[in-house]
C-alpha positions as CSV (number, residue, x, y, z in Angstrom):
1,X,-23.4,28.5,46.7
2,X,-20.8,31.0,46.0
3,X,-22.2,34.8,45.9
4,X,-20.6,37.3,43.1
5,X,-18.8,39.2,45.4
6,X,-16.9,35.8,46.6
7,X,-16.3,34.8,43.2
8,X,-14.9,38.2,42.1
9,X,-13.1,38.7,45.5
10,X,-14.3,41.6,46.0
11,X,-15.5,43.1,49.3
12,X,-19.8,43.0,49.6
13,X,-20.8,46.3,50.1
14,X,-24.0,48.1,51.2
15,X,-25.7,47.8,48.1
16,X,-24.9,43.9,47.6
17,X,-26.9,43.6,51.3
18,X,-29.4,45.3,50.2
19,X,-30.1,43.3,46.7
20,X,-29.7,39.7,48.9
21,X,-32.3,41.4,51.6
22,X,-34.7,42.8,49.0
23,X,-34.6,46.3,50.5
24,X,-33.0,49.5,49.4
25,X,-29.3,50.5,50.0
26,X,-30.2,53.0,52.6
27,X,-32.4,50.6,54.4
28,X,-29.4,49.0,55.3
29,X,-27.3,51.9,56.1
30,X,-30.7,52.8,58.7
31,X,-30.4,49.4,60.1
32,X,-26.4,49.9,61.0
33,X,-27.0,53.4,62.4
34,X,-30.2,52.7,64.8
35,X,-32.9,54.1,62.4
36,X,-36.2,52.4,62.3
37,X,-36.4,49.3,59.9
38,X,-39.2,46.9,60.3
39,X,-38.6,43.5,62.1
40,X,-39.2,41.6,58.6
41,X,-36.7,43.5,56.7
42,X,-34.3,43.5,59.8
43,X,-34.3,39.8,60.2
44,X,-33.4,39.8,56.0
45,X,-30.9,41.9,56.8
46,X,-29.0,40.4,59.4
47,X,-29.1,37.2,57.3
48,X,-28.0,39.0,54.1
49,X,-24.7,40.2,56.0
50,X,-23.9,36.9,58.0
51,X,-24.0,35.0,54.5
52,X,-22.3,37.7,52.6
53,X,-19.7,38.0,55.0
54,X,-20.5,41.9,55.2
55,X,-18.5,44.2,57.7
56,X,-19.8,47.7,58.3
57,X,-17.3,50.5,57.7
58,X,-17.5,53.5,60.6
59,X,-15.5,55.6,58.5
60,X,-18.3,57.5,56.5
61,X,-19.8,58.4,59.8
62,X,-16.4,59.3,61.8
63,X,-15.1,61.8,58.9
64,X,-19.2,63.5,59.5
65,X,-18.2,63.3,63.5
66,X,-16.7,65.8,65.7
67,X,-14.8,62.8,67.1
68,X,-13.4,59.7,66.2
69,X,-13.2,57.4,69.4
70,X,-9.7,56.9,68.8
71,X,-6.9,57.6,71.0
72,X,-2.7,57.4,70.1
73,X,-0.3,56.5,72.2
74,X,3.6,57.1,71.8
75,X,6.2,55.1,74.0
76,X,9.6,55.9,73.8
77,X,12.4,53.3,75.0
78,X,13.2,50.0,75.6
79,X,10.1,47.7,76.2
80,X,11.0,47.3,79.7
81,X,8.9,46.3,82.8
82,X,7.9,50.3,83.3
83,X,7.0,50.7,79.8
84,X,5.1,47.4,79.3
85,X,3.3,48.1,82.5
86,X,1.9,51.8,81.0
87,X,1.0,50.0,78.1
88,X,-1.1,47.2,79.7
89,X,-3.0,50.0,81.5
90,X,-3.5,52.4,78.7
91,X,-5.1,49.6,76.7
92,X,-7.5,48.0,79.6
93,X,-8.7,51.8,79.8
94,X,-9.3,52.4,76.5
95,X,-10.9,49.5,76.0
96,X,-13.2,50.0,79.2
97,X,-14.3,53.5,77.6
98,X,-15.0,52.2,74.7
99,X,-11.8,53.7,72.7
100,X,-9.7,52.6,69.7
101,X,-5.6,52.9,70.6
102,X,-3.5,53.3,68.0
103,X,0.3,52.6,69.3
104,X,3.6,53.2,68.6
105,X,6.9,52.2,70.2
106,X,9.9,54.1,69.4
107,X,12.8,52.5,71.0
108,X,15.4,55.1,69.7
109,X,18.6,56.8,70.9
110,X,18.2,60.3,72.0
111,X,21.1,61.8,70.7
112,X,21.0,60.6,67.4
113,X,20.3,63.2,64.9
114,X,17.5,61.3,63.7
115,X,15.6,60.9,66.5
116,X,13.9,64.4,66.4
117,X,12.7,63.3,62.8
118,X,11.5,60.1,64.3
119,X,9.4,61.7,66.9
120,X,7.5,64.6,64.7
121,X,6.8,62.1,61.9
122,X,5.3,59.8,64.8
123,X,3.1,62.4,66.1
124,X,2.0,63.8,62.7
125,X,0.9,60.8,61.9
126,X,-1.4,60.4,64.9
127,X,-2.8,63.7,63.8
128,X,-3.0,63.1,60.2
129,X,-5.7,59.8,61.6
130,X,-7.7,61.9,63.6
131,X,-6.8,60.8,67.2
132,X,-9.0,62.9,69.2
133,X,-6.1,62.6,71.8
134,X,-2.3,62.1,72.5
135,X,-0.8,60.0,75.5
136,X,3.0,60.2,75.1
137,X,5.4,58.3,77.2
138,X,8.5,60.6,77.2
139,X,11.4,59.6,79.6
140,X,14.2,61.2,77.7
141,X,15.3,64.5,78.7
142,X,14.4,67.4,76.4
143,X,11.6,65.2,74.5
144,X,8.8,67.0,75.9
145,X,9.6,70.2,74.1
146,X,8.4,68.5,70.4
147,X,4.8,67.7,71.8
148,X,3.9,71.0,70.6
149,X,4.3,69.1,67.1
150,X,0.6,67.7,67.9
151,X,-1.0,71.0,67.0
152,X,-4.5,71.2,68.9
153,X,-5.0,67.7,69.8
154,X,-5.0,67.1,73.7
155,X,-2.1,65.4,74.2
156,X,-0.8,63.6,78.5
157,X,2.4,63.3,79.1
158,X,3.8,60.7,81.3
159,X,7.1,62.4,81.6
160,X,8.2,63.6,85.1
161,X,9.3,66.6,83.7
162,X,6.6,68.0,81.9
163,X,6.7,71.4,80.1
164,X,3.7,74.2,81.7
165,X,0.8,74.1,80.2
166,X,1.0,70.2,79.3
167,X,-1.2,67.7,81.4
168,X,0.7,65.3,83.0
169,X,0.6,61.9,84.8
170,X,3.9,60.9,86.4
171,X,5.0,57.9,89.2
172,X,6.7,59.5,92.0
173,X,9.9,58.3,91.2
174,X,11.2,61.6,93.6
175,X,9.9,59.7,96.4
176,X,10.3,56.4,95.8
177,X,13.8,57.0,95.9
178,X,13.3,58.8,99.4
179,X,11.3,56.4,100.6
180,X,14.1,53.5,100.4
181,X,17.0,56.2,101.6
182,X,15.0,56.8,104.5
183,X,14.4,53.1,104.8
184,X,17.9,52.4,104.7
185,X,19.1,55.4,107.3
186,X,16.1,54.1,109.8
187,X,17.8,50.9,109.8
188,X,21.0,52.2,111.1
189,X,22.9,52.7,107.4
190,X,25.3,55.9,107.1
191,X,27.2,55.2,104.0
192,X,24.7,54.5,101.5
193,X,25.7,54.3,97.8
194,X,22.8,54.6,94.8
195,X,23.1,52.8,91.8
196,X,21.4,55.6,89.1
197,X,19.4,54.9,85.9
198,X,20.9,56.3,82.5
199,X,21.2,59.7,83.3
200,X,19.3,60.7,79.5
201,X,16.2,59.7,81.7
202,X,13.9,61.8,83.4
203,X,12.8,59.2,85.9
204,X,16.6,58.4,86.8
205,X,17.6,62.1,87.6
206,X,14.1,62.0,90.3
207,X,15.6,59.2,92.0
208,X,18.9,60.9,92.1
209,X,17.7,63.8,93.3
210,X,15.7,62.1,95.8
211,X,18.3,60.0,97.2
212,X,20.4,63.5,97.6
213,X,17.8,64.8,99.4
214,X,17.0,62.1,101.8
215,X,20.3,62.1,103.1
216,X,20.2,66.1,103.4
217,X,17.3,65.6,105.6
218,X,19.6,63.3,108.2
219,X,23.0,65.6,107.3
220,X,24.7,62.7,105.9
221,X,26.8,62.6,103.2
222,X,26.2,61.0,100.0
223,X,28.7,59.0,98.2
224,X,29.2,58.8,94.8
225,X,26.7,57.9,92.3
226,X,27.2,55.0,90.3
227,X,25.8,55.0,86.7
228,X,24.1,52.3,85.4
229,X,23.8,52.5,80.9
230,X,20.4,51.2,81.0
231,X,17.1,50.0,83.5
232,X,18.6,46.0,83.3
233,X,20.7,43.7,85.7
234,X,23.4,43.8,83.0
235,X,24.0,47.4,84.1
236,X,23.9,46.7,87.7
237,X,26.1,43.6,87.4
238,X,28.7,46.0,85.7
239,X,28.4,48.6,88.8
240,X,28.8,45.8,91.1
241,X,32.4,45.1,89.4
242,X,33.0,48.6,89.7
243,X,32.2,49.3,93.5
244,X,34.7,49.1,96.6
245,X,32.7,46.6,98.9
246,X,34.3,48.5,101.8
247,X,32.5,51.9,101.1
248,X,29.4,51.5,101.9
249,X,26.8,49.4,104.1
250,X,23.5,49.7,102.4
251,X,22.6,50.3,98.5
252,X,19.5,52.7,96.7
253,X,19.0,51.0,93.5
254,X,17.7,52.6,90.8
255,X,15.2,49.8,89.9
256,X,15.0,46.6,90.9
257,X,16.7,45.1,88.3
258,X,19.6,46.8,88.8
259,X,19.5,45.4,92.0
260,X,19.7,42.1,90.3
261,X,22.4,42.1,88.6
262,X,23.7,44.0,91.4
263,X,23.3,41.2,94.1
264,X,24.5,38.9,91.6
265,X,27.9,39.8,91.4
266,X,28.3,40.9,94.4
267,X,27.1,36.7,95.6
268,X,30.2,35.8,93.1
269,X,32.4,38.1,95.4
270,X,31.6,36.7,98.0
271,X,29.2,39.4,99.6
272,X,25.2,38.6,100.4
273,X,22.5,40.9,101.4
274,X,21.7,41.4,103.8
275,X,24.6,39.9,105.7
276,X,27.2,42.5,104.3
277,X,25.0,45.4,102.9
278,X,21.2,46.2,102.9
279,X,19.8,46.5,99.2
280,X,16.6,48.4,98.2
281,X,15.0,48.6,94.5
282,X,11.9,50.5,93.1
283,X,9.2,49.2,91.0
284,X,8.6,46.7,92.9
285,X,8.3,44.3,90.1
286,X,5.8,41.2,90.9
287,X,9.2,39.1,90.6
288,X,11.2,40.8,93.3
289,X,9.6,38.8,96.2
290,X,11.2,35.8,94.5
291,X,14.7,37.4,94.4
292,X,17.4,35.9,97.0
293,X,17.0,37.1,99.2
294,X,13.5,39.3,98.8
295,X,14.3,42.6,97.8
296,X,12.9,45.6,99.7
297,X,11.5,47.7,96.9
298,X,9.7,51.1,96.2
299,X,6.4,50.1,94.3
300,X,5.5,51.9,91.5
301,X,1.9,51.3,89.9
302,X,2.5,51.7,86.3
303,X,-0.7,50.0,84.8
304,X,-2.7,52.7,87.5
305,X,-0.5,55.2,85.3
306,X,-1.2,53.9,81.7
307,X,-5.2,54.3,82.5
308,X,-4.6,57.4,84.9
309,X,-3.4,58.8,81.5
310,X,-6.0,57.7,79.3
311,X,-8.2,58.8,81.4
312,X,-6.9,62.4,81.8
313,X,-6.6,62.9,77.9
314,X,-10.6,61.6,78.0
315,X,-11.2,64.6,79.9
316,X,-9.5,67.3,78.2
317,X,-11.1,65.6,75.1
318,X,-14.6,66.1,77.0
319,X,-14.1,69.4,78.3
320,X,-11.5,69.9,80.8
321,X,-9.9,73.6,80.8
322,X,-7.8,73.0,83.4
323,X,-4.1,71.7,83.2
324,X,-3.5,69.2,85.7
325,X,-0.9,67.2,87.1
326,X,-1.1,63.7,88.8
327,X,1.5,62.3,90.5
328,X,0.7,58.5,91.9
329,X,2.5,57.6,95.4
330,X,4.9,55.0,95.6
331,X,4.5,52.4,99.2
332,X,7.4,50.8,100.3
333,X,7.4,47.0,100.4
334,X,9.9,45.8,103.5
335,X,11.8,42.0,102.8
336,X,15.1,40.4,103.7
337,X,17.1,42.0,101.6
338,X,17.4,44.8,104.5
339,X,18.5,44.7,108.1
340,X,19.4,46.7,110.8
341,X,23.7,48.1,110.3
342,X,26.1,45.4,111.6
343,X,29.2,46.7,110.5
């Protein structure tokens, strides 16, 4: 049998329930919100909606709510192994506390004039849905000033470079980068050569200045810094093709697939690691264990992140006052791509 609201193809609404159930409109509307209905006109009820096809609509009650439940997230950049990571925890966390995530992935060019635009039309619209917070994924340089855009709603930033008064949850991209210097000097290296991220990027001028510092610490000189376009092998394959072989002995990636392309080329040139130079990446990227050889990489957690964040914006959302900062260590994972100086 084919009800009215099929035929019609309209929607069933409350009051459609309640005619096929043989109670009152608000009798139905007492039965989705918890309220007391008798175990006689519940059981009509829940056979009413599974035969009409009905689907309860939260949205009365949320505009009557303080809060919605529902959380934005902004991710800015290519879809990369970092950013797909953040994302991956940011949704098992919302989902765990019971949280609706709306998303949105700008993968746009910083310096184009319309990327300002872009970014305050993103985060009014997050506003504009009631998102009772903001996580924002901002790894461009000068981004974070435009959170302000978001008004009162608690927004996290994940950028390493957060402006005051702005929570923020950040990798420690400062000392992963020390972490595989230090790595490399320990293992005998003096001319060690680091293959940087695109230098718009927060996370790639931490690893630069990390890699500085490290080799302050021993009084070694660095060399100079070879800039890679983008977080991909393509980039490192092209500083590979760039580099004098005979100028250094060991190599601070900026991310492991960098180092990729990186020990790529270098194999067509005849060079291997860790026969001719030592290599190290960060992320540590479940795939660089399968790399020939095994690359030595800085890890970097970034699903921990995505729900560290989530979970921070949770809190200002609840009650939180204070601003707060968490920075998630980075633990060196040691394979054959590194070996003690032999030339």
């Amino acid at each position: 049998m084919v009800s009215g609201t099929e035929a019609s193809g309209r929607r069933p609404s409350m009051a459609d329930v309640g005619r096929a159930a043989h109670v009152s409109a608000q009798t139905v509307s007492r039965y989705h919100t918890g309220g007391y209905v008798s175990p006689d006109a519940r059981k009509r009820i829940e056979r009413a909606v599974r035969d009409l096809g009905y689907q309860h609509s939260r949205l009365p009650g949320i505009l009557r709510s303080q809060h919605t439940d529902t959380l934005g997230f902004i991710t800015m950049g290519p879809l990369n192994f970092g950013n797909t990571g953040i994302l991956a925890g940011v949704n098992r966390a919302a989902r765990d506390e019971g949280q609706q995530l709306l998303t949105a992935q700008l993968d746009l060019d910083p310096s184009a004039p319309s990327s300002t635009a872009d970014i305050r039309r993103t985060l009014q619209s997050l506003t504009s849905m009631r998102v009772d917070g903001i996580v924002v994924g901002t790894p461009y340089i000068g981004v974070e000033a435009l959170l302000d855009e978001a008004g009162s709603v608690p927004v996290v930033s994940l950028s390493e470079r957060a402006p005051d008064g702005i929570d923020t949850v950040h990798a420690d991209s400062y000392g992963a980068a020390r972490l595989g210097v230090r790595h490399l000097v320990e293992l005998g290296h003096r001319r060690i050569v680091h293959l940087a991220g695109p230098d718009d990027r927060n996370e790639a001028s931490e690893r630069v200045r990390g890699y500085l510092d490290e080799l302050a610490a021993h009084r070694l000189a660095p060399l100079p810094v070879e800039a890679c376009a983008e977080w991909d092998a393509d980039s490192g394959a092209a500083a590979a093709r760039r580099v004098d072989p005979t100028s250094f002995t060991a190599v601070a990636s900026g991310n492991d697939e960098i180092a990729l392309g990186f020990m790529s080329v270098m194999h067509e040139r005849g060079l291997r690691a860790p026969d001719d130079y030592s290599i190290v990446g960060i992320d540590d990227m479940p795939e660089a264990k399968y790399f020939t050889p095994a690359l030595t990489s800085a890890r970097l957690d970034f699903e921990a992140l995505g729900e560290a964040a989530l979970r921070l914006v949770l809190d200002r959302i609840r009650g939180t006052s204070v601003v707060q900062e968490r920075v998630l260590p980075s633990v060196l994972a040691v394979r054959a791509s590194t070996a003690e100086r032999t030339r």
